[in-house]
N, C-alpha and C positions, 0 to 999 in steps of 0.2 A: 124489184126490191133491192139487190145488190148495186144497183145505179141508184138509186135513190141513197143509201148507206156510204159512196164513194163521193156523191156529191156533197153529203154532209159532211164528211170528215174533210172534203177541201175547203168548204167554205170555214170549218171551223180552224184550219192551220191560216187562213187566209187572215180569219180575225184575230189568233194569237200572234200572228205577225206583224198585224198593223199594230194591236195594242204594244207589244214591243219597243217597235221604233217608237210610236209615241211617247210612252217610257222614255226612252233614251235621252229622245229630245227636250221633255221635261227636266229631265237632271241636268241636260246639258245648258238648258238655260238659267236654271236656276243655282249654277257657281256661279261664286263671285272673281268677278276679275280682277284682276291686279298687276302691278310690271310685270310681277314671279310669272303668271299665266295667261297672260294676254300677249305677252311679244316670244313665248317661248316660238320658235323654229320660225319668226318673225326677221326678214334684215329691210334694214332702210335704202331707199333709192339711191343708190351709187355705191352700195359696199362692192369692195373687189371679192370674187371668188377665195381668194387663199386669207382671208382677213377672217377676223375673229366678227362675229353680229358683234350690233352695236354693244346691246346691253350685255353683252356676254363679257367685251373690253371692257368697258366701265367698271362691273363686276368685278375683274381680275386686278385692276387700278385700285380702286378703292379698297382689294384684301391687301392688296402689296403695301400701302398708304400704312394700313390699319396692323399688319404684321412689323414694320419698320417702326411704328411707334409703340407698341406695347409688348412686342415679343426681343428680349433680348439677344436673342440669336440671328432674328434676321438685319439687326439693324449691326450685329458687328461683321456679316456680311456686307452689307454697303457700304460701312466704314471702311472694313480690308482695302475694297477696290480704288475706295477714295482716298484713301492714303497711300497706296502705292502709285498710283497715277497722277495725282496730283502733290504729295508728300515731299517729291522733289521742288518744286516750285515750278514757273514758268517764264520764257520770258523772250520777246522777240527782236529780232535779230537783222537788221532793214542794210544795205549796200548805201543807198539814197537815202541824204542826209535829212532834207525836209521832209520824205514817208517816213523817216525812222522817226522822227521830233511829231510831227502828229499821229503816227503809233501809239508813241510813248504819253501822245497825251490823252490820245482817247483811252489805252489799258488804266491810266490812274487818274482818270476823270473821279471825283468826287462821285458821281450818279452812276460810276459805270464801276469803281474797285474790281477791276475785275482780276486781283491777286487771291482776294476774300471770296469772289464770285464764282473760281474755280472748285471749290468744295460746291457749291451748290450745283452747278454746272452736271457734275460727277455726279451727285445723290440723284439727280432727276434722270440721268439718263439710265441708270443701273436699276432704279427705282419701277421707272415707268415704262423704259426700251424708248422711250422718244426726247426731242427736245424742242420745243416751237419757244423759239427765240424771236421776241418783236423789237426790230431795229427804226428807233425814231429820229431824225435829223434836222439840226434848227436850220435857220435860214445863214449862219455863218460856218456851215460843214460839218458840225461836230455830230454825230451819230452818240444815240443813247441803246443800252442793251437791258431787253427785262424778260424773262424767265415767264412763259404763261403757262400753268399747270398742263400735262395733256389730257386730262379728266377734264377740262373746262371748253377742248376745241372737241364737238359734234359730229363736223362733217369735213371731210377733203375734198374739193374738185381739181380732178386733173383734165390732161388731154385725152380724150376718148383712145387716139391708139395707143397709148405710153403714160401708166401708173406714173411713171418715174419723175413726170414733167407736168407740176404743180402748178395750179393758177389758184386758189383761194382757197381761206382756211374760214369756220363759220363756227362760233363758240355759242354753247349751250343758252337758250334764254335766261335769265336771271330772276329775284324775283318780281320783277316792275315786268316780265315778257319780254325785256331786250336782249335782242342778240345782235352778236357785233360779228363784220366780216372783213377779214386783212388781205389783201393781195398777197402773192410771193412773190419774192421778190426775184425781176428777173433783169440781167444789167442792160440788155439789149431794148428792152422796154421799159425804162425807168421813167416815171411822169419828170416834167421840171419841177412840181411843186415838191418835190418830196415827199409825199403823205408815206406814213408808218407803215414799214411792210414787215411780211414774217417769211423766217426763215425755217426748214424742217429738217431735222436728223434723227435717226432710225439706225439701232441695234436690235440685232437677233429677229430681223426680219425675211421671213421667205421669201423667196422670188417669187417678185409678182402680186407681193401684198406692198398697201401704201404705209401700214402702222408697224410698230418694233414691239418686240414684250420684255417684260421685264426679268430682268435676273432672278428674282424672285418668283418666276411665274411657275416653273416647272415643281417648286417643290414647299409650295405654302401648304398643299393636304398631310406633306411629312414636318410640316414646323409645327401647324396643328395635333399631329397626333405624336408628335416629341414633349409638345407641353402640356396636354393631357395626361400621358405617362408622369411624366414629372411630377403634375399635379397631384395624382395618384398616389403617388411612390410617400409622397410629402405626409398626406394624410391616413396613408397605413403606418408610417411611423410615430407620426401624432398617435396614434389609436393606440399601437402597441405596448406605448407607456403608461398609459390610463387603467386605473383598478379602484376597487371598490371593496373596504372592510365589511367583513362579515364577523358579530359578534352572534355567538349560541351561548343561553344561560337557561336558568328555570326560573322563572318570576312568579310572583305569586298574585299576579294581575295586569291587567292590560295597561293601567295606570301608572306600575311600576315597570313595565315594559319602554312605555313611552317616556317617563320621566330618564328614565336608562339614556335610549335615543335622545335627548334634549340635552343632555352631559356632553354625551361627546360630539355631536353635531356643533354645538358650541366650542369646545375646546377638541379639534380631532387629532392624532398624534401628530408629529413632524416627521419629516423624513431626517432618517437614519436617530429617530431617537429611540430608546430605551421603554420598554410596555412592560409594566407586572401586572398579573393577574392571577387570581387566587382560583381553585380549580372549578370553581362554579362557572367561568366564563371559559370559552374557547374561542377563541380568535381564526380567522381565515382571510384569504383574500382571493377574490373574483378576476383574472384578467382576462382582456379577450384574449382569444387562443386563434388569430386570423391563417396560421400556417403561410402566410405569404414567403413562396419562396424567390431566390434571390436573382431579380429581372435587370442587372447592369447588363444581360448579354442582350436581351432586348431594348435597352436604351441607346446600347453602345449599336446596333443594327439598323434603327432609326437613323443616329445621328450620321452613320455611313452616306445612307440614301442622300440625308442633307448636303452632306459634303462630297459625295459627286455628283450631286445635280447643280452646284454654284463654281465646280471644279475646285475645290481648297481641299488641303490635305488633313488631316483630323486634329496633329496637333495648332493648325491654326485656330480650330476653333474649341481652345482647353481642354482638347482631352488630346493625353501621350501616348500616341500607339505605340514607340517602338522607344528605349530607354539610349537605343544609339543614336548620335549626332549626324553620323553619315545618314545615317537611312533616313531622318529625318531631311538633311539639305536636298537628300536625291529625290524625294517627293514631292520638294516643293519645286522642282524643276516647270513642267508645268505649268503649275500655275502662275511661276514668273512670266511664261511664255504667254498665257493668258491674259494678265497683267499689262506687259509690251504691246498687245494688239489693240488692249483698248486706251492705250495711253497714243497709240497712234493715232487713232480714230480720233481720241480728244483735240491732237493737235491739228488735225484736219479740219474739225470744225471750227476750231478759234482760226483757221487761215482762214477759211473761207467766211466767217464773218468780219474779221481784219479788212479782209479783199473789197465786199459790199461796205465799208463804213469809208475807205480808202477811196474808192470811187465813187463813194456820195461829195467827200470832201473837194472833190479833184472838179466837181464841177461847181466850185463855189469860189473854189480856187485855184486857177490857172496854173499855177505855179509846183502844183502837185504832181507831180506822175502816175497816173491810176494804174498804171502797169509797173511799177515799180517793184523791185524781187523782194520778197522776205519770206522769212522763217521764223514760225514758232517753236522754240527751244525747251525740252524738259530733263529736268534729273530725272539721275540713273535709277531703273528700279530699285536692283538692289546690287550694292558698294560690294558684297562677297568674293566677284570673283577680279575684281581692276586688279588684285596682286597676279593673277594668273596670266590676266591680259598683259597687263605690264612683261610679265619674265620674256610671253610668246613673242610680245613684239621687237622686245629689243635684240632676242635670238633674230626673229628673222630680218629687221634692219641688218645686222652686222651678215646673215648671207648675202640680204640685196645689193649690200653696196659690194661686195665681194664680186658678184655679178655683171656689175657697173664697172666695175672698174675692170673687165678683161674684155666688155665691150659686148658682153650677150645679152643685156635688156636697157632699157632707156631710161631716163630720170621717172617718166609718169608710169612706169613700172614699179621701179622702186617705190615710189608713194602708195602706190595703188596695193601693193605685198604688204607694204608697214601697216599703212590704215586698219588695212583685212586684219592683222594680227592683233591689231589695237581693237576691236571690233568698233570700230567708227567711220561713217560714212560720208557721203556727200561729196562736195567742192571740192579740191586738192589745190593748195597751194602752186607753183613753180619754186620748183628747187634752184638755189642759186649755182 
């Protein structure tokens, strides 16, 4: 009997366990799928390990896109950086007379403005952390440059052992299903025909990932819930002013009641005028009573977050933390430094696409030198301290030469102590 009793009770866990799973399996077949949960924990054939899944980049693109156009804080973020990095202008700088003249012609090519182009240049890379740049070239050397979203390129194929060394870039179908695919371009494998090739650069990129993120990426959940608050703040103070009269009398009918209400619904007081009333009526007024009390120290806590997570000091983005000047310039130390690193980064990549339009040129034209030296040239972040530079360097000129002249250091010394003071780098002249 007690084996009989042990057998049924397994058979009967055995059936609650299958109707279970079946359960399950029914629910699980019957959601609906969708991008949101069909590709979550989903990546595509050739993501690199340290990269973001596909759609998860996408995602992050498209808030960045959507925070720059509607939220006015993030887009005086991208502003900031484009106006200090680009602000000064740009403008290059060639030894060799024929690089320097098609330089000059491909930067102010009509198709190419690329004075006007530098603002854009800036917004994308700050924007989106990448810049897939497609370099097209006619048949008489001229190279053209055009800006491809990086929400619009798909996929990257590199070389199996080295993210870093790109062969093709493969942009999203369209809606006719077409997708298009650019080589990258590499000089040692340049076709003769020239076909259009694309070029890639990448900020705020891990090692070892092929994609950059965006400046905006680490702190669009704190842009969001800054203008949530905001939003909030707005419409508790909308509320706080709103009220509602309340008139008490004794009427000698509902009719007389209502005709009452039809008086002054029609004609209801003004503000700040003058109300007589004889003692039959009392007057009152209803306001909300929200108690909201006073959340600048939470707005101001948010906007913290914001502002070190894009590196800017507060009072760059309208609000004055501290009423002194000094503390003020000493904060923005920083972010000038920050500023400087991607103003480098900018002029590295206009060389090296300078360099690829230079040696497309050079073989259309003989007469070019595809090795030819130049430099792309930017204003000073910021003009605050050239007085200071100025006092240091002219103190330490009048040591150097003092130096010089008793025979303890040599002319490229001297140059090389002034420059330092001057904070200016590169070439040195020969001193006469």
């Amino acid at each position: 009997m007690g084996i009989f009793n042990r057998k049924n009770r397994t058979n009967t866990m055995e059936a609650q366990i299958q109707d279970s799973a079946e359960g399950e399996l029914r629910t699980g077949l019957s959601l609906v799928e969708n991008e949101g949960s069909f590709l979550v924990g989903a990546s595509a054939l050739g993501d690199q390990p340290r990269d973001r899944h596909a759609y998860d980049r996408l995602q992050v693109m498209d808030d960045c896109l959507d925070a720059w156009r509607f939220n006015p804080l993030a887009r005086r973020i991208i502003e900031l950086t484009t106006q200090y990095v680009t602000g000064g202008g740009m403008r290059v700088n060639c030894t060799d007379q024929r690089a320097r003249e098609f330089l000059l012609a491909f930067w102010q090519h009509p198709l190419n403005r690329m004075d006007a182009r530098l603002v854009e240049l800036s917004d994308e890379l700050a924007r989106s952390g990448n810049l897939f740049l497609l370099l097209s070239t006619d048949p008489g050397g001229m190279s053209y440059l055009r800006v491809v979203p990086s929400a619009d390129i798909e996929r990257i194929n590199s070389q199996p052992n080295d993210v870093e060394q790109e062969l093709r870039y493969h942009t999203r179908p369209d809606l006719d299903g077409i997708s298009l695919s650019y080589p990258a371009y590499d000089p040692l494998d340049d076709s003769p025909e020239m076909p259009p090739v694309m070029l890639h650069y990448a900020v705020n990129r891990p090692a070892g990932a092929q994609w950059g993120e965006s400046d905006l990426s680490p702190v669009l959940r704190w842009l969001s819930r800054y203008a949530s608050w905001l939003e909030d703040r707005v419409r508790l103070n909308r509320f706080r002013n709103a009220f509602m009269y309340v008139v008490k009398a004794r009427f000698a009918s509902e009719s007389a009641r209502a005709t009452r209400q039809s008086q002054l619904t029609t004609n209801p007081p003004a503000s700040g005028s003058v109300l007589v009333t004889d003692e039959s009526e009392e007057w009152s007024v209803i306001a909300p009573r929200l108690e909201a009390l006073d959340a600048s120290t939470d707005g101001l806590a948010i906007k913290k977050m914001i502002a070190a997570g894009v590196g800017l000091p507060l009072h760059f983005l309208a609000e004055p933390e501290s009423s002194t000047r000094t503390t003020a310039e000493a904060s923005g130390g920083p972010t000038l430094r920050r500023f400087e690193q991607r103003q480098r980064t900018l002029r590295w990549i206009l060389e090296d696409v300078l360099r690829a339009a230079l040696r497309r040129a050079a073989r259309a034209d003989a007469r070019l030198n595809p090795d030819a030296v130049f430099q792309v040239q930017a204003g000073d972040i910021s003009a605050r301290d050239n007085g200071a530079l100025a006092e240091a360097g002219s103190k330490a000129a009048a040591v150097a030469q003092e130096l010089y002249a008793q025979g303890l250091i040599d002319k490229a010394e001297v140059l090389r102590l002034v420059y330092r003071f001057l904070g200016e780098g590169g070439e040195y002249v020969e001193m006469p």
